[in-house]
N, C-alpha and C positions, 0 to 999 in steps of 0.2 A: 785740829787736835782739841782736846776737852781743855775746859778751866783751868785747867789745875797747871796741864805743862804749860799753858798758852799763860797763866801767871809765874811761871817759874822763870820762864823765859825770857819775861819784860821784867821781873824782879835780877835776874844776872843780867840782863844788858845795861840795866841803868849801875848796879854792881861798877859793872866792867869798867862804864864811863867814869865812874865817880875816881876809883882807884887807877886809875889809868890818865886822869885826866892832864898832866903834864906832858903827858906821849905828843907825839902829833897822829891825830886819831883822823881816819876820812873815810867815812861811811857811805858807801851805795850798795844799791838793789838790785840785781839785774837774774831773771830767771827764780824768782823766790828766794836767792842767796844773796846772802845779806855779807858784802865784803868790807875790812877796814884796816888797817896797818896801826903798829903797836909797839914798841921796844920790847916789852917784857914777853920772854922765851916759853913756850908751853910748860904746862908745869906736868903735865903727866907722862909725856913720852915723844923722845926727838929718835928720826929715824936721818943719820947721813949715807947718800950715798956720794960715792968717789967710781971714778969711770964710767959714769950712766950711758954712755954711749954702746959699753961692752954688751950692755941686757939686751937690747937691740941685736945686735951682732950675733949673738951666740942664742938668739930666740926662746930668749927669757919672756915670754910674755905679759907675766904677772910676778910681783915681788909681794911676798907675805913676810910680813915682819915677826919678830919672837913676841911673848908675851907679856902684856903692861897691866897693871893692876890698878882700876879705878872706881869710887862705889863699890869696891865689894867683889866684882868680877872681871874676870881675865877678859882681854882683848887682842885685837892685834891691829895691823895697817896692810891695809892692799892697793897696792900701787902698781897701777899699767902703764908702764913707761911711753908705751906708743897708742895708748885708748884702749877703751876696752870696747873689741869688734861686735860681741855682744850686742851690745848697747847702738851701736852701728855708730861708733866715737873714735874712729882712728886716727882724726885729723888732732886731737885732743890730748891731752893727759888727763887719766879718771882716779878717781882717789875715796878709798872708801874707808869706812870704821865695820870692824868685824869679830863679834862676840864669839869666844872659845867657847866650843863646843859644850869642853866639860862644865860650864857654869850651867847648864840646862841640868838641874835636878831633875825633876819628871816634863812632862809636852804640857803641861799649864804653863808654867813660867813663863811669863809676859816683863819685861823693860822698857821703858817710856825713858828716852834718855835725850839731853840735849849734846848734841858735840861742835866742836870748833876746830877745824884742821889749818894749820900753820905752812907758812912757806917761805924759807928767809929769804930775804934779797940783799944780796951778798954786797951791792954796790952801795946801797942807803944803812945796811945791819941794822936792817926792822924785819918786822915780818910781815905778809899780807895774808890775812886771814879769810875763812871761807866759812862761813853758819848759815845751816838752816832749818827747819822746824823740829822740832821733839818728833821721834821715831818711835816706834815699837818693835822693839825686837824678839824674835823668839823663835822657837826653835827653827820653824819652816820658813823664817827671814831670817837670818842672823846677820845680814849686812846690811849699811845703808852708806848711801854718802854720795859722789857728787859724777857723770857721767863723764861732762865737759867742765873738769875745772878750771882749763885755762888751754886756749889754742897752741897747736907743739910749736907751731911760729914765735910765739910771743913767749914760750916758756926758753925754747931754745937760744934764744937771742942774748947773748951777751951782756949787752948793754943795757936789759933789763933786771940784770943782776943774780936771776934765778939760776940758773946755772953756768955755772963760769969756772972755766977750766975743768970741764967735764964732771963737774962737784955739784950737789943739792943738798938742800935740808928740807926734810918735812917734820910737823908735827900737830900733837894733836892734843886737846882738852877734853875732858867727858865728866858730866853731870848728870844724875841718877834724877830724877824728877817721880816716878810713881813707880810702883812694883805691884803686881797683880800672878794670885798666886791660886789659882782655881783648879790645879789639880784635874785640870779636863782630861778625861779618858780619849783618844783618839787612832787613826791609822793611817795609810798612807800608801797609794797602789804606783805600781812602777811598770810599765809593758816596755816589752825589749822590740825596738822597730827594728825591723828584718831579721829577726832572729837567726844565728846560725844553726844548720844540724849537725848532729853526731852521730857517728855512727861506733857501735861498739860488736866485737863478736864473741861468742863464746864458744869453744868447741867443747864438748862434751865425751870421754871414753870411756869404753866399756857401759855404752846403755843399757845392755838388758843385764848387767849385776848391779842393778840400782835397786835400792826397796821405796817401800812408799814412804820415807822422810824426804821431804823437803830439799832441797840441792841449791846453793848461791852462787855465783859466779865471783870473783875479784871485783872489791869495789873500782868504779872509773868514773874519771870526771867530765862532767857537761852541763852548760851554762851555769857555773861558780858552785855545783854541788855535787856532791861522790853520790855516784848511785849504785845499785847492782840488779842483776836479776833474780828473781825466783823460779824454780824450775820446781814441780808438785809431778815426776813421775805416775803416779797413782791418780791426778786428779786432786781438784780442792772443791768443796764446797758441792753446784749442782753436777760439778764435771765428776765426783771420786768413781771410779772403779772401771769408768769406759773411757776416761779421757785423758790428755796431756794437760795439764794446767803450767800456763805462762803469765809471769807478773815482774810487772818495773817495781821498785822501791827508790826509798831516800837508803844510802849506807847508814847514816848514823841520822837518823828523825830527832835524836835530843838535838841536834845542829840547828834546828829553825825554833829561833822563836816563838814564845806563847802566842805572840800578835802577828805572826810572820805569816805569811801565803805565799802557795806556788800552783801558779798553773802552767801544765803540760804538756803538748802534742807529742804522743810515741805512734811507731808502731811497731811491733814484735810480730818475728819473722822465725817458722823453722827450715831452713834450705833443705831444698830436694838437689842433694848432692848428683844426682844421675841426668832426670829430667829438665829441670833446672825451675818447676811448676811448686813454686813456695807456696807453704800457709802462713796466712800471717791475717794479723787483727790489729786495729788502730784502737788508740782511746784519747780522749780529753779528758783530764780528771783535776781535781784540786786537791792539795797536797797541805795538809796544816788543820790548824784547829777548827775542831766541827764549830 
């Protein structure tokens, strides 16, 4: 990490030490994280829970806490009772800090933030703490924190006080170290693996009292957007005066964003009700701002 949090960090650790120093404080390192035990309770935000066994049971996989307010912006606590498979951490409990969305003004916003997540042990009534380096948070991270913070053996076990009588406590500090605010312009592309199709129909009455305006179908939904057809009786464009013109739309195009993009695969089809020998024509297209 740069100077700055990497002095921020050793300026609150020695802090910590100094104001803490009557605790019984035991510091070790293992995996980059820097663990130590402490009396004095988080000051920003305790999460308890009561029947941790039920999250499990009823396949709660992940608990997201409400919102804590530290530095200036909202946060939350994400807690995977049984690890987070993701991370391929089942055997584990994972434990993270995770910036509410709404504090992202615009996709520059950048947070350098240090945190410390707490865990009481209910048999000593200390807590054993979990730190590790100043993060960066922003929009396309908003989370950071700990995969394996403690094996589900060792957290399960009674006798080491963490959970006892189906009960926990977590918690957690957070310190604002640099803010970085560059207003970056940027995007962000998303592809649907295996996408599903759709299929939509339209029947049309009374074709030949049609004139040459324009004809829509009912807007209908496929992959999360209303679309409709166009039907140009007359022809559009190099088709007017000899041809059928047929065209996909968005229902309502103000619906996608200035930054948004959609790409396509259709094809439009006119059934031959008799023979059963359809026309029809595919396209690939992009849908959104030139």
């Amino acid at each position: 990490m740069d100077g700055l949090c990497s002095d921020f960090l050793h300026r609150f650790l020695h802090h910590s030490i100094h104001f803490l120093a009557m605790a019984d404080l035991v510091f070790s390192e293992h995996d980059g994280i820097l663990t130590s035990t402490t009396d004095s309770p988080p000051i920003h935000y305790i999460v308890k829970l009561q029947s941790f066994s039920l999250l499990a049971k009823n396949n709660v996989d992940k608990y997201i806490s409400g919102n804590f307010e530290a530095g200036g912006y909202k946060w939350k606590l994400v807690i995977y009772p049984n690890g987070n498979k993701a991370k391929n951490a089942s055997d584990s409990l994972s434990l993270y800090l995770m910036i509410d969305k709404e504090s992202f003004f615009h996709p520059g916003l950048e947070i350098h933030a240090v945190f410390k997540m707490f865990l009481l042990d209910q048999n000593k009534d200390n807590y054993l703490t979990f730190e590790g380096k100043a993060r960066r948070f922003h929009k396309l991270k908003p989370e950071w924190g700990f995969d394996r913070l403690m094996p589900s053996k060792t957290f399960s076990d009674p006798s080491n006080g963490y959970l006892v009588n189906d009960g926990c406590m977590f918690g957690v500090e957070v310190y604002i170290c640099k803010e970085n605010n560059t207003r970056t312009k940027g995007e962000s592309l998303m592809m649907m693996k295996d996408a599903i199709s759709y299929k939509h129909s339209w029947k049309i009455e009374s074709f030949s009292s049609l004139t040459d305006k324009p004809e829509e179908s009912k807007p209908f939904h496929a992959g999360e957007q209303k679309w409709k057809i166009q039907l140009y009786p007359k022809g559009k464009g190099s088709g007017t005066g000899n041809n059928i013109s047929l065209y996909l739309a968005l229902a309502d195009p103000t619906s996608l964003s200035s930054t948004s993009q959609i790409y396509v695969d259709f094809t439009l089809r006119i059934i031959d009700q008799i023979n059963a020998k359809n026309y029809f024509g595919k396209g690939r297209v992009r849908l959104g701002p030139s």
